[in-house]
C-alpha positions in Angstrom: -97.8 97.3 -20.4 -99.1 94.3 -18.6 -98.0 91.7 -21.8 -94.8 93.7 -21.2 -94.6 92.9 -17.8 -95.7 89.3 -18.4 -93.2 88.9 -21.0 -90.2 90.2 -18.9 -91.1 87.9 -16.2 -91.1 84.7 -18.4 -87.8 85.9 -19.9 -86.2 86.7 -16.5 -87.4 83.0 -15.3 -86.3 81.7 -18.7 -83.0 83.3 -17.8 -82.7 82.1 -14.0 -83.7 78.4 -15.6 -80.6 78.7 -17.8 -78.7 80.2 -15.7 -79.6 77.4 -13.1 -78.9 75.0 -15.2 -75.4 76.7 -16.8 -75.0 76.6 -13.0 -75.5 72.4 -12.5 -73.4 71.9 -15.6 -70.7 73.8 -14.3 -70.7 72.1 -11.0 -71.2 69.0 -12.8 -67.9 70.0 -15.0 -65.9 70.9 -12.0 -66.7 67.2 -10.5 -65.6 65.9 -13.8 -62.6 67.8 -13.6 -62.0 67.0 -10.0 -62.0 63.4 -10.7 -59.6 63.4 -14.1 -57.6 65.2 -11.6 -57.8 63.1 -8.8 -57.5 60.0 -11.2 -54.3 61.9 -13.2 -53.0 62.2 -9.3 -54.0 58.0 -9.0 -52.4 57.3 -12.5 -49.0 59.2 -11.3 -49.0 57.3 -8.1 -49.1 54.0 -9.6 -46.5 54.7 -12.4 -44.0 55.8 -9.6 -45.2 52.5 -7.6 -44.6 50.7 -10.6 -41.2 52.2 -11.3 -40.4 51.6 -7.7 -41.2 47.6 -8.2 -39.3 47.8 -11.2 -36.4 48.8 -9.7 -36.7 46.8 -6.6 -37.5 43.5 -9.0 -33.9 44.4 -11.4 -31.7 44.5 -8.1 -33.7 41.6 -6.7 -32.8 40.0 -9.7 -29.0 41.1 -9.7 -28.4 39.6 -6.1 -30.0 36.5 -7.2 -28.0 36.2 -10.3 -24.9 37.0 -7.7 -26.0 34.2 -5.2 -26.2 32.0 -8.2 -22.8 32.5 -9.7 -21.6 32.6 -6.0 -23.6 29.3 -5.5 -22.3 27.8 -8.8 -18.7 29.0 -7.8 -19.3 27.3 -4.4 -20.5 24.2 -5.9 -17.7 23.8 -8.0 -15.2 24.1 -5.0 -16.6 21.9 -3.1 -16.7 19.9 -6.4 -12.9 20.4 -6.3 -12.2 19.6 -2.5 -14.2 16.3 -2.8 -12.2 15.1 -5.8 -9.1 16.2 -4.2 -10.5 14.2 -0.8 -10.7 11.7 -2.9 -7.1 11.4 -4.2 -5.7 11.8 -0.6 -7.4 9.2 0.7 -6.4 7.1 -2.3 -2.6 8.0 -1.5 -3.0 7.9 2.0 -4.4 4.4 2.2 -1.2 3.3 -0.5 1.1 4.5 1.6 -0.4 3.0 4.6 -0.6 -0.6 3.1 3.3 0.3 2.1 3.9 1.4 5.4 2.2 -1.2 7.7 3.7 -4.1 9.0 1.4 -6.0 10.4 0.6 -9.4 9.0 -2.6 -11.6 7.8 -1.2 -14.7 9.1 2.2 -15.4 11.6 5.1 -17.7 10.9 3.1 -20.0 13.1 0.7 -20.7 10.8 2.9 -21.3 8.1 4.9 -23.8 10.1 1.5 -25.7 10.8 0.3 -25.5 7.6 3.6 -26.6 6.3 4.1 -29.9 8.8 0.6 -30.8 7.8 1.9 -30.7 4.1 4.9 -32.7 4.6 2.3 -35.7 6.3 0.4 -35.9 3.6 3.3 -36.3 1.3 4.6 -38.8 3.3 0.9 -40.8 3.5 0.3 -40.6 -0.1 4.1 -41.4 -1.1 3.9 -44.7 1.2 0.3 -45.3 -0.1 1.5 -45.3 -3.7 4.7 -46.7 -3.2 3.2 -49.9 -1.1 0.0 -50.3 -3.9 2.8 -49.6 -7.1 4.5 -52.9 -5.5 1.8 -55.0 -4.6 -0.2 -54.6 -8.4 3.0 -54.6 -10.5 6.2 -56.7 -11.1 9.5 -55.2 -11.0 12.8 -56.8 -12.8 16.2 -56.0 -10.9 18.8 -55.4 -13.2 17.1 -55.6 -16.4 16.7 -53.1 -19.5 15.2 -49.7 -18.0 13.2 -46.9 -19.9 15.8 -45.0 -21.5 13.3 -41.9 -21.6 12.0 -42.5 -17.8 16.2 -43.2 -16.5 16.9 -39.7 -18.1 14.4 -37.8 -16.7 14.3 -39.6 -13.3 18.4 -38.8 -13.4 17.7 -34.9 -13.9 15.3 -34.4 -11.8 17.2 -36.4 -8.5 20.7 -37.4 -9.5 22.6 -39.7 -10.7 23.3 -41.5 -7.1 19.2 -41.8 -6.5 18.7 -42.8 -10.1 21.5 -45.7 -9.4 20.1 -46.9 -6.1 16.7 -47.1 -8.1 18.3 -49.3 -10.9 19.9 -51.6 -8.7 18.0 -51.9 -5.8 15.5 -54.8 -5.2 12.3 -53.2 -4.1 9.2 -55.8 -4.5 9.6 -57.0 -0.5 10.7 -53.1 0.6 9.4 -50.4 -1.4 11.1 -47.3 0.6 13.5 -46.1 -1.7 10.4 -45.7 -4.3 8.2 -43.7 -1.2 11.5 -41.6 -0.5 11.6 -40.8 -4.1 8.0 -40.2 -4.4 8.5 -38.2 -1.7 11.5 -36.0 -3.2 9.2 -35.7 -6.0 6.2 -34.4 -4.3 8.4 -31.7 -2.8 10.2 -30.3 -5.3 6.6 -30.3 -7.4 4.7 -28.5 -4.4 7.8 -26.4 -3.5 7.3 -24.6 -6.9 3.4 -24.3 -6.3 4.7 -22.6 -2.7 6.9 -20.4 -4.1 5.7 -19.4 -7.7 4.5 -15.9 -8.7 2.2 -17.4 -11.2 1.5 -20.9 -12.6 2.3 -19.3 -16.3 5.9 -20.7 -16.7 8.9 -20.8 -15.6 10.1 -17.8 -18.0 7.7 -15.1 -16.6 8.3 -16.4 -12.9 11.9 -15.8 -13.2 11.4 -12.2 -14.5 9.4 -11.5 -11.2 12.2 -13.6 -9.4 15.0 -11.4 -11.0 12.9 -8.2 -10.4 12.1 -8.5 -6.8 15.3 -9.1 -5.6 16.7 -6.2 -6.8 13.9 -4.5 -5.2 14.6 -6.5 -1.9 18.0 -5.7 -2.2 17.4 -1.7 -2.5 13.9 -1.2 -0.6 13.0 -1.3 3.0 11.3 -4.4 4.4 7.7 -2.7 4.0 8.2 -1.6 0.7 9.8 -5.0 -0.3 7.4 -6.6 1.1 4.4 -4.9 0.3 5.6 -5.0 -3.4 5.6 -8.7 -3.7 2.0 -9.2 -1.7 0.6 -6.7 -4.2 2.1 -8.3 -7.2 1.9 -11.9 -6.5 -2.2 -11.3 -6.1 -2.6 -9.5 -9.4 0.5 -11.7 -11.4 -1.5 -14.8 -10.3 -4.2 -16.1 -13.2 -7.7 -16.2 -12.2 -8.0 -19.9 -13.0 -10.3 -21.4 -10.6 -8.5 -24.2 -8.4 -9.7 -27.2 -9.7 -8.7 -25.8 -13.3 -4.9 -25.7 -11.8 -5.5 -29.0 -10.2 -6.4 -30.5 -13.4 -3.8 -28.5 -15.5 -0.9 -29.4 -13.0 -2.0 -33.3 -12.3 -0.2 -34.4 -15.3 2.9 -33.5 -14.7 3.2 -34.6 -12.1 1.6 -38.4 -12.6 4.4 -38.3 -15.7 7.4 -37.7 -12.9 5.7 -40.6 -10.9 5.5 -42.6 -13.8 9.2 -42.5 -14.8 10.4 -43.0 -11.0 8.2 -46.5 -11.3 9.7 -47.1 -14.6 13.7 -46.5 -13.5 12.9 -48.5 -10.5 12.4 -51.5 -13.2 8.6 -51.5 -13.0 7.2 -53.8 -16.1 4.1 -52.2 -16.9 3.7 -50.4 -19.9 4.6 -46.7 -19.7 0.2 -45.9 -20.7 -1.0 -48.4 -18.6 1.1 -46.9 -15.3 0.3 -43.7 -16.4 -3.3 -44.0 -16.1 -2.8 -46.4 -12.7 -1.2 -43.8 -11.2 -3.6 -40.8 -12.1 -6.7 -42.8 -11.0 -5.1 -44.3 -7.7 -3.6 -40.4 -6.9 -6.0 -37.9 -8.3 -7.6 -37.0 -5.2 -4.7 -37.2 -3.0 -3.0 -35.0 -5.9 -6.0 -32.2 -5.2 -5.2 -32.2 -1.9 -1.7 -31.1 -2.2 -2.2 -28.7 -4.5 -4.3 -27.3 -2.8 -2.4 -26.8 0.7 0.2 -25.3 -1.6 -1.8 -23.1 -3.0 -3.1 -21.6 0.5 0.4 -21.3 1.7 1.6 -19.2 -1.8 -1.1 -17.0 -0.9 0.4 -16.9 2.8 3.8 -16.5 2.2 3.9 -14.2 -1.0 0.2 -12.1 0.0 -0.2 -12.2 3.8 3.7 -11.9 5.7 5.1 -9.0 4.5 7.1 -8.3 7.3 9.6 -10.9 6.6 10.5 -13.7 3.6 9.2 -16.7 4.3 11.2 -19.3 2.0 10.5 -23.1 1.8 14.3 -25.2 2.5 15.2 -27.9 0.3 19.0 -29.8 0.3 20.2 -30.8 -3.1 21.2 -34.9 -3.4 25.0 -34.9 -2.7 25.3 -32.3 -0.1 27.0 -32.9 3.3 24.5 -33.6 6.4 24.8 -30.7 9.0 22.9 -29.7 12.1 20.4 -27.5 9.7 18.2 -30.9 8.4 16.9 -33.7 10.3 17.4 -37.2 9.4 13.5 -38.7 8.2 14.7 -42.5 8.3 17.0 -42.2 11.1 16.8 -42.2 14.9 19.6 -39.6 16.5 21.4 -37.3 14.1 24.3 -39.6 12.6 28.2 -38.7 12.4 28.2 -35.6 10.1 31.4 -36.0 8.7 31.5 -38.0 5.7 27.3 -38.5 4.9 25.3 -37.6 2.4 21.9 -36.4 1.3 20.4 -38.8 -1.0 16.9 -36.0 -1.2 14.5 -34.1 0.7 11.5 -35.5 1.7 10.1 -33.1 3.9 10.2 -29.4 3.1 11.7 -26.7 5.7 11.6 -23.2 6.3 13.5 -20.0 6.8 12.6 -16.8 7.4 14.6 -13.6 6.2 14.2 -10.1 7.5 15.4 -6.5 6.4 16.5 -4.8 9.2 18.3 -1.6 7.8 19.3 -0.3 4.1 23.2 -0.1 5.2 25.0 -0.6 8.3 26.6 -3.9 9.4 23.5 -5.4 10.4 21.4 -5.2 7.8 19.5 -8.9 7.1 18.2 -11.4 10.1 18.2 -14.9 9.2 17.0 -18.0 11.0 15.7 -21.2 10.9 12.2 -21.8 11.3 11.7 -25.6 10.5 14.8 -28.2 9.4 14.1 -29.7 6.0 14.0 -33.9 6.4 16.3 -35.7 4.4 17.2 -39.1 3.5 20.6 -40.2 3.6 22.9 -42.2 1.2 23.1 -44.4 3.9 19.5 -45.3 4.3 20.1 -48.1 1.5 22.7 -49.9 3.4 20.3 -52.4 4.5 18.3 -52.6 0.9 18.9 -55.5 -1.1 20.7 -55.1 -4.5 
């Protein structure tokens, strides 16, 4: 009964042990499944935190891809506007420099710059004609160069070229200084007034064309038309190349004119007297000339500014001045034998129709010599 007893006992405690520990396990289980629960409830709450910065980083990334396409579109306008700022500004400032009338340089200045002109063509003309006569002999009546008479004749006339044949000119050499000075300024009238030293064949198409334009345009547009294209028509020789391209052509003009006046030298031997005794004095004028083209044809566009010459032949009038007389002579029945000293006249475009339409006037009488100046010569 006892080993019975004993054995019932150790099974009950066997069974309270297992049932203890079924007991632990359980709890244990239910801890387990707590925390897959609680970690299900974690792994739930980051997948919808997740889905919520998924979402939140595609509609970022929508309005940035808007603000960059907006940003692009932007860029490109403002692209747009500065190109087009960029034209306006370019048509603005051409229609200004069309429009404007204000001048570089005044009539003034071109007067000054002009008288200063005119006395160094007198000084070199009386230098070279006084040093011609003192280093070379001249025959009076004998056999001229056929060649030099010609050219002399087409250049001045037939009544200069005469007086120059038959005059005696070794104890007064003025006829040769006035015709060294007629020479000079027809030479440096061209420089003045030439669109470019090219030729003669492309300066008249300019001539030709801007007249019509002067004739048709407003005095702005006119003028604003020549400044332009005299400064890009002109060559971009450097002075002293033009200096030494134009030199001798004009030593060859000086040449004949001592040749037609009887000088005996040979034609080579003058030539080369002539170049080395004038070279620099040459330079010079040129190079007045040149600044007053770029003053008259670049700088006054408010007005033409034209140099004045008087062929040989024509009548004195009040319009010259006499260069070898004092007083104005009679007018009726006198002559200009050439100009020695260049003028200027200034024309203005005061309306496209209507009466009044051109202003003309006077700025500075051309100097001539008269036919009469060689009364006194001997023959």
């Amino acid at each position: 009964m006892l080993t019975a007893l004993h054995k019932a006992e150790t099974d009950a405690q066997r069974f309270l042990e297992d049932l203890s520990k079924s007991n632990s396990e359980n709890h244990t289980l239910r801890q387990g499944m707590e925390r897959l629960k609680g970690s299900t409830n974690t792994s739930r709450s980051l997948e919808a935190k997740l889905q919520e910065t998924e979402s939140t980083l595609a509609s970022t990334r929508h309005a940035l891809e808007i603000a960059t396409n907006q940003l692009k579109a932007m860029s490109e306008k403002e692209a747009q506007l500065h190109t087009l700022l960029n034209d306006r500004t370019f048509e603005l400032k051409g229609a200004q420099s069309f429009l404007t009338t204000a001048d570089a340089s005044s009539g003034a200045d071109v007067i000054s710059m002009l008288q200063r002109l005119n006395a160094e063509v007198l000084q070199s003309a009386a230098y070279m004609a006084e040093w011609m006569v003192d280093a070379f002999s001249f025959e009076s009546g004998g056999v001229r160069d056929e060649n030099a008479c010609v050219q002399v004749t087409g250049m001045f006339g037939q009544t200069l070229m005469h007086y120059l044949a038959t005059k005696k000119h070794e104890d007064d050499p003025l006829l040769i200084q006035i015709t060294f000075q007629s020479c000079f300024v027809q030479f440096l009238e061209f420089v003045i007034c030439s669109w470019t030293m090219s030729g003669d064949d492309i300066n008249g198409i300019f001539i030709s064309t801007y007249e019509r334009i002067r004739l048709g345009e407003a005095q702005a547009i006119s003028g604003r038309w020549r400044a332009l294209t005299s400064a890009y028509a002109h060559n971009s020789r450097e002075e002293s190349q033009i200096i030494a391209a134009v030199t001798p052509h004009l030593v060859r003009h000086l040449t004949n004119i001592m040749l037609a006046a009887g000088c005996s030298a040979a034609p080579d031997v003058l030539r080369a007297s002539v170049e080395k005794k004038l070279s620099d004095r040459i330079g010079l004028l040129v190079k007045l000339a040149m600044q007053l083209n770029k003053i008259v044809m670049e700088e006054i566009t408010s007005a033409d500014l034209k140099t004045v010459t008087v062929p040989g032949g024509f009548a004195y009038s009040a319009d010259m001045e006499d260069a070898y007389v004092d007083g104005d002579p009679a007018i009726g029945g006198v002559r200009v034998l050439c100009t020695t000293d260049l003028g200027l006249s200034r024309i203005t475009r005061l309306a496209t129709s209507g009466d009044k339409q051109w202003d003309r006037k006077l700025l500075l009488k051309p100097k001539v010599a008269l036919e009469t100046v060689v009364n006194s010569m001997d023959e």
